[in-house]
N, C-alpha and C positions, 0 to 999 in steps of 0.2 A: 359763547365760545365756539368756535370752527375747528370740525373734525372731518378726516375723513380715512380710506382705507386705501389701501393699494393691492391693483393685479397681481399676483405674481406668481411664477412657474407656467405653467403650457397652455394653452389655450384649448380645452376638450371641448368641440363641438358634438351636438345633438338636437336632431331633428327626427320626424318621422314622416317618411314617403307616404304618398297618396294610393288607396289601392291600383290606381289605372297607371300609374309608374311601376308598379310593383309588377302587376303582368307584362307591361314590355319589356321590363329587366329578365323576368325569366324565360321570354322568347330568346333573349340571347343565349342563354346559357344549354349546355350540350354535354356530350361526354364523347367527344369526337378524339380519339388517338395520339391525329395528327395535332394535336394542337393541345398536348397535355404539358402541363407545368410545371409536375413532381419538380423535377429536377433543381429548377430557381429556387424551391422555397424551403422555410424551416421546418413547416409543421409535418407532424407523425399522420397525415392522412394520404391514404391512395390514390384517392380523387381530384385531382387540382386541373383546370382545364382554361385558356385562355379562352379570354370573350372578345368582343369586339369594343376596344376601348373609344372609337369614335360616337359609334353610337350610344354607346353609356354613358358620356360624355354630353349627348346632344339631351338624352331622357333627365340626367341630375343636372343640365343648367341654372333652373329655377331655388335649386339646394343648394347646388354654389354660391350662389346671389346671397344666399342668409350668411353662410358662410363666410363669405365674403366682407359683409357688413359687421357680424361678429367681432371678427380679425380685424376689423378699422375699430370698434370700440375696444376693442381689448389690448392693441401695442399701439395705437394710434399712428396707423401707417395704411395704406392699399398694400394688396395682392393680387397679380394674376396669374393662371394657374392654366396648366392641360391634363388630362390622364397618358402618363407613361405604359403605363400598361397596367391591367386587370385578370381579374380569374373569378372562375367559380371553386369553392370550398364544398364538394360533398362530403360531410363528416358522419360518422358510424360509429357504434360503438366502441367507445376504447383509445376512438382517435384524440389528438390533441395539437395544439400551439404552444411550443414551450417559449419560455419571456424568450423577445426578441426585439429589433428594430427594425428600421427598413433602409434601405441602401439607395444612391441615387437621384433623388428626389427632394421635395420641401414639406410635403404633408403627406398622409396617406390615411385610407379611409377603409372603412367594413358597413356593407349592410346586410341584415339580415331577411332571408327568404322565406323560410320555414322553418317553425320553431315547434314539433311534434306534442300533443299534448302529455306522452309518456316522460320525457324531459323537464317539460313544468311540473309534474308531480314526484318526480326522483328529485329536483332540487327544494321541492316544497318539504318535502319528508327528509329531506337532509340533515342530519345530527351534530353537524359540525359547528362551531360559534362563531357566525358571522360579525360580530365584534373585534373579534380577535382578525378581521381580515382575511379568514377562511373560505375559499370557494365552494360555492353550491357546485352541483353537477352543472358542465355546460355557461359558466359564468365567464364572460371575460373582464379581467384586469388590467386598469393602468398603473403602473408603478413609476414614481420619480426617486424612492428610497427603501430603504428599511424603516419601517417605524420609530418616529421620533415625538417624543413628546410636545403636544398642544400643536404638531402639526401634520395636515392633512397630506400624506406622501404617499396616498393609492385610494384607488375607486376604484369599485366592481360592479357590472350592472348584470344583471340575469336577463338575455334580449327577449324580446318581442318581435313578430313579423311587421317589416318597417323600419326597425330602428336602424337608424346611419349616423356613423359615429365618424367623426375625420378630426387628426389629433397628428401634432409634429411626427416625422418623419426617428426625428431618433427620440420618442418618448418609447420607454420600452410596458409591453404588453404582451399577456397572453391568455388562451382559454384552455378551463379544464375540461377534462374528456368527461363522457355519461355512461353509463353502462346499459341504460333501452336499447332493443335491438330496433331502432329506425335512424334514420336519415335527416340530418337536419342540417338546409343551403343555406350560403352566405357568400356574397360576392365581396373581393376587396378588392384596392384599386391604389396608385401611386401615383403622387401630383407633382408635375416639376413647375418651376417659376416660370413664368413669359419673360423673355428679357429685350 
């Protein structure tokens, strides 16, 4: 007998950067005034600072590439892609992402910088029921729905430094705040098509 299964819903990519990518991504990143982002974005933090989308661009080429290949196994078609524009996320206690989408674009992505180890131990000692879909301290989630039975309509992953996630452009997602007093960076980034 011949079986088999079908793709279906978004395609969540994940990979994890190299440390020697990871230090030239955080050479970009600044807290320079003139080139703060608050404004553009959703989330409840102070710190939002454009980066230099070219060169971020030129460092996650070789990420794109898996990327890339992914997305041809997964809708069976190419893509190609540029970074629209980028930011650095200084998050602080208390800060947060509430569910959102992204505007403009075809995909968009988040990686993570520094992930403090006061944050891994507030979500570790987290009391909530991660069954039930509940977020640890500092967890981000993808949502396609409300929970429905026998099907999978949200993933949350508690980051790591390294992890890069890039996922459709209007899958909607967000992260919950921590209450440690430190600092913990992530760059995101917005992809439009090549046409």
């Amino acid at each position: 007998m011949n079986s088999k299964f079908y793709f279906f819903g978004p395609l969540l990519f994940h990979t994890e950067l190299q440390e020697k990518n990871l230090k030239e991504i955080e050479s970009l990143c600044h807290r320079n005034d003139n080139y703060n982002h608050r404004k553009k974005l959703v989330g409840h933090i102070n710190d939002e600072f454009k980066i230099n989308r070219s060169k971020l661009e030129y460092i996650l080429n070789s990420y794109f590439d898996l990327y890339k290949n992914s997305y041809r196994q997964f809708y069976g078609s190419d893509i190609d892609f540029y970074i629209t524009s980028s930011w650095v996320n200084y998050m602080k206690a208390g800060d947060f992402n509430p569910i959102h989408t992204h505007n403009d674009c075809v995909s968009s992505g988040v990686l993570f910088l520094s992930i403090p180890d006061e944050i891994k131990n507030e979500n570790l000692n987290f009391k909530g029921n991660k069954d039930l879909e509940s977020d640890g301290p500092g967890e981000i989630r993808f949502v396609m729905s409300q929970p429905i039975d026998s099907f999978i309509t949200q993933k949350g992953f508690f980051p790591k430094r390294g992890d890069l996630f890039i996922f459709p452009h209007n899958l909607p997602h967000y992260v919950a705040p921590f209450k440690s007093n430190v600092e913990r960076v992530s760059v995101a980034f917005n992809l439009k098509e090549k046409t």
